[in-house]
C-alpha positions, 0 to 999 in steps of 0.5 A: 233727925236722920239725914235724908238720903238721896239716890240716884234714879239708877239707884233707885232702879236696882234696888226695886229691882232686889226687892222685886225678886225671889229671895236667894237660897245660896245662903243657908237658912239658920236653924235653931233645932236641926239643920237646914235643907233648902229653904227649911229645917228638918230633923238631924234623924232625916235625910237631906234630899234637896240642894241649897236652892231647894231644888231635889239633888240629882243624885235623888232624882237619877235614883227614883228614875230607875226604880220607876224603870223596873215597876215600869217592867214588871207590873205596867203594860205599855198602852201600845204593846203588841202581842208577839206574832207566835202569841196571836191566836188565827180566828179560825184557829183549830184545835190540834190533832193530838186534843181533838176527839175521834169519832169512833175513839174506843175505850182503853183495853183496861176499861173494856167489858171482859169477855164473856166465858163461850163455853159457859164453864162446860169442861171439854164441851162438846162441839153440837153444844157449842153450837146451841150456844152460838144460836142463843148468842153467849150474851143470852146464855149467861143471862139464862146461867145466872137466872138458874144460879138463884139456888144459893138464895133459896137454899139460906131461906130454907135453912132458916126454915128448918131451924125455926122448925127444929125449934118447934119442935125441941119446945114441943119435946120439952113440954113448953108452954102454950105461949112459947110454942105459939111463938115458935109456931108463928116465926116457923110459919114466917120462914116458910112464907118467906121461903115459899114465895121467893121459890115462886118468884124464881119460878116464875122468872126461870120459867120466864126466861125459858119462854124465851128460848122456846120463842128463839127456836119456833119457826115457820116450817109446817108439818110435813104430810105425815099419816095418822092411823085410825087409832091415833086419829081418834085420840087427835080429837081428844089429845091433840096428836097433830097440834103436838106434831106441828109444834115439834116441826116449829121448834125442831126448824123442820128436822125430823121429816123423815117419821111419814106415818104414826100409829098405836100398836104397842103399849111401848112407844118406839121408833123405826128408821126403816119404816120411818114410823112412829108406835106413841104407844100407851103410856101418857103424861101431863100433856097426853102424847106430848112428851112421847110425840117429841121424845120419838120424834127425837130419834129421827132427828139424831138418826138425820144429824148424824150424817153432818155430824157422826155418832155425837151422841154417842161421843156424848156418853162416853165422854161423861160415862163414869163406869161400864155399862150396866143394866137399866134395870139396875140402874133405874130399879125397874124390872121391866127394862130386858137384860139386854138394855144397858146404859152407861152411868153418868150424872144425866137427867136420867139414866135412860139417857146413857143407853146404847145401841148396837147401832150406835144410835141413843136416847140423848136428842129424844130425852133432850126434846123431851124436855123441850115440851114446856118451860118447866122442863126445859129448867128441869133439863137445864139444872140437871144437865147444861151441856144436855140443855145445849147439845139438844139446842145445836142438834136442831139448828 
C-alpha cells in the first residue's frame, strides 16, 4: 500500500491553483511527423508563422498591416473622403463657352452648298440678259436649265427606236417569216411607246415651268388708250385684238406705251416710231394676231429701252455675228425679202432675228416676245436660244 502524503494547506492551495490554469507554451510540443509551431504540428513544407505561446510573430503581423495599408489605397474609399473643392461640380454650373452652341452657328465653308453658276454658262453674257436672270433669281433659272437638259434622256429612247425599226425592216428585206417580223414589229411599236410618252412627259413639265415664268412676268398695268381702226375693230370681235393687246402690257410691265393707235393697211405687218402706229397686217398664226400684236409691239419697247440701255440689241448681233451681212433672201430662202434686207448670220432661233437697220434698231426684242405668246414657244426660244430667252426677259423689266 502507497503511504499517504499529507500537505499543507498552502500546499494544497498552489497546486489547485497549477491545475486550474491554462497549460504553458514555452515548452514545445513533441511531434512525431513534422515539427511543432505553437501548440500544434505542422508540415516541414509549411512555414511556421506562430511563437511558442502561439500567438502570431510580430514580424507576420507588421507585414500583413502593410499589405492591408496599399489595398486600403488602391481600391477602399475612406467612408468620410470628401471631394476636392476644384472636383465639385456648382448646381448651377453652366457649360463652357467653348461647348456651348450659337444660335445662328453656320456651317463649315466646306459643307456649305456651292454657289450657283449667275450666268448659267452663257460666255460674255450680255448685260440686259443678266438682268432677266436676276428678276427670275439664278435659283429659278437653274431649275427651268435642268428641266430643258431632259434631251439627253429623249435622245437614248429614240435610239432604241430607230434600232428596233432597222431591225424590221432588215427582217422584211431578208424575207423573214411572218412570226419573226411579227416580234420585230411588237418590240419596235414598244420602243416607240416608250419614247413617245417620255416626250409627252418632258412636254408637259417644260411647258409647265414655262407657265411659271409667264405668272412671274404678268402685272397689273392695263392697256393704255390705244385707237383701233375700224378694220381691225371688226376682226376684234372675232380674234381678240384687244384681249391680245391687254396681255402684252400685262407681261411687258407697261412697256410699250408709246404704240397710240393700230390699224390694217398692208398686207406686211409693220411698225412706225414716228407715228407710233402699229400696221398688224394680213398674215395669221395659230393664235390669230397674237404673235404679230407682240412681235410689233416688241419694237416700241426696244425703241423705248434704248435710251436706258444704248443700241443693246444691236450689240447683241454683232457680238454672235459669225460673218458679214447677207441677204435675207439668201439666208431664209425667200424670195420676197428686198435686196436691200440684210442680216448677220448667227446660230439664232431665226435668221430674221439678225436683221439690221440703218437706224440701228433690230428684230431681236419683237422676235423675243414673239415667243412670249405661250409656253410652247417660249421653250422653242429658250432651246434654241437662252441668252435671246433672258436678254427678251431683262428688256421689259
Amino acid at each position: 500500500m502507497r503511504p499517504r502524503i499529507c500537505l499543507s494547506r498552502v500546499e494544497r492551495f498552489l497546486l489547485a491553483l497549477e491545475q486550474a490554469m491554462p497549460p504553458s507554451y514555452d515548452k514545445k510540443k513533441e511531434c512525431t511527423k513534422g515539427y511543432a509551431c505553437g501548440d500544434s504540428c505542422i508540415s516541414r513544407t509549411r512555414k511556421c508563422r506562430k511563437q511558442a505561446n502561439g500567438t502570431p510573430k510580430q514580424e507576420y503581423v507588421e507585414a500583413i498591416g502593410k499589405k492591408k495599408k496599399r489595398t486600403t489605397k488602391k481600391s477602399e474609399k475612406p467612408e468620410n473622403q470628401e471631394k476636392p473643392e476644384n472636383q465639385e461640380k456648382p448646381e448651377n454650373q453652366e457649360k463652357p463657352e467653348t461647348q456651348e452652341k450659337p444660335e445662328t452657328q453656320e456651317k463649315p465653308e466646306t459643307q456649305e452648298k456651292p454657289e450657283l453658276d449667275k450666268t448659267l454658262g452663257i460666255p460674255d453674257i450680255s448685260p440686259v440678259a443678266q438682268r432677266g436672270i436676276d428678276f427670275l433669281g439664278v435659283e429659278f433659272a437653274h431649275r427651268i436649265e435642268q428641266v430643258m437638259q431632259a434631251d439627253a434622256e429623249l435622245d437614248g429612247l429614240k435610239a432604241r427606236f430607230e434600232k428596233a425599226k432597222g431591225l424590221l425592216d432588215k427582217a422584211r428585206k431578208k424575207g423573214a417569216d411572218e412570226a419573226t417580223i411579227q416580234e420585230y414589229a411588237q418590240n419596235m411599236r414598244k420602243e416607240w411607246q416608250a419614247y413617245y410618252s417620255k416626250v409627252q412627259q418632258y412636254d408637259e413639265e417644260k411647258n409647265r415651268i414655262m407657265e411659271e415664268v409667264r405668272d412671274k412676268l404678268k402685272t397689273d398695268h392695263a392697256s393704255p388708250p390705244i385707237s383701233l381702226s375700224k378694220p381691225v375693230q371688226r376682226l376684234d370681235k372675232k380674234m381678240g385684238i384687244q384681249d391680245s393687246i391687254d396681255e402684252f402690257f400685262s407681261i411687258t410691265g407697261g412697256h410699250g406705251q408709246s404704240v397710240q393707235s393700230v390699224g390694217k393697211t398692208k398686207d406686211r405687218a409693220f411698225y412706225t416710231p414716228e407715228f407710233n402706229f402699229v400696221n398688224i397686217g394680213s398674215e395669221l398664226d395659230r393664235n390669230g394676231y397674237k404673235q404679230t400684236i407682240f412681235h410689233e409691239f416688241g419694237h416700241a419697247v426696244e425703241y423705248e429701252r434704248r435710251g436706258e440701255y444704248g443700241d443693246f440689241c444691236a450689240d447683241f448681233i454683232k457680238k454672235r455675228a459669225t460673218g458679214r451681212p447677207e441677204k435675207l433672201s439668201k439666208l431664209t430662202g425667200f424670195s420676197d425679202y428686198g435686196d436691200d434686207e440684210v442680216a448677220y448670220p448667227d446660230k439664232f432661233v431665226n435668221e430674221y432675228v439678225g436683221r439690221v437697220y440703218r437706224d440701228k434698231t433690230t428684230e431681236v426684242v419683237s422676235t423675243g416676245l414673239e415667243h412670249f405668246t405661250s409656253a410652247a414657244k417660249m421653250v422653242e426660244l429658250y432651246k434654241a436660244d437662252k441668252e435671246h430667252f433672258y436678254l427678251t426677259i431683262g428688256a421689259i423689266r
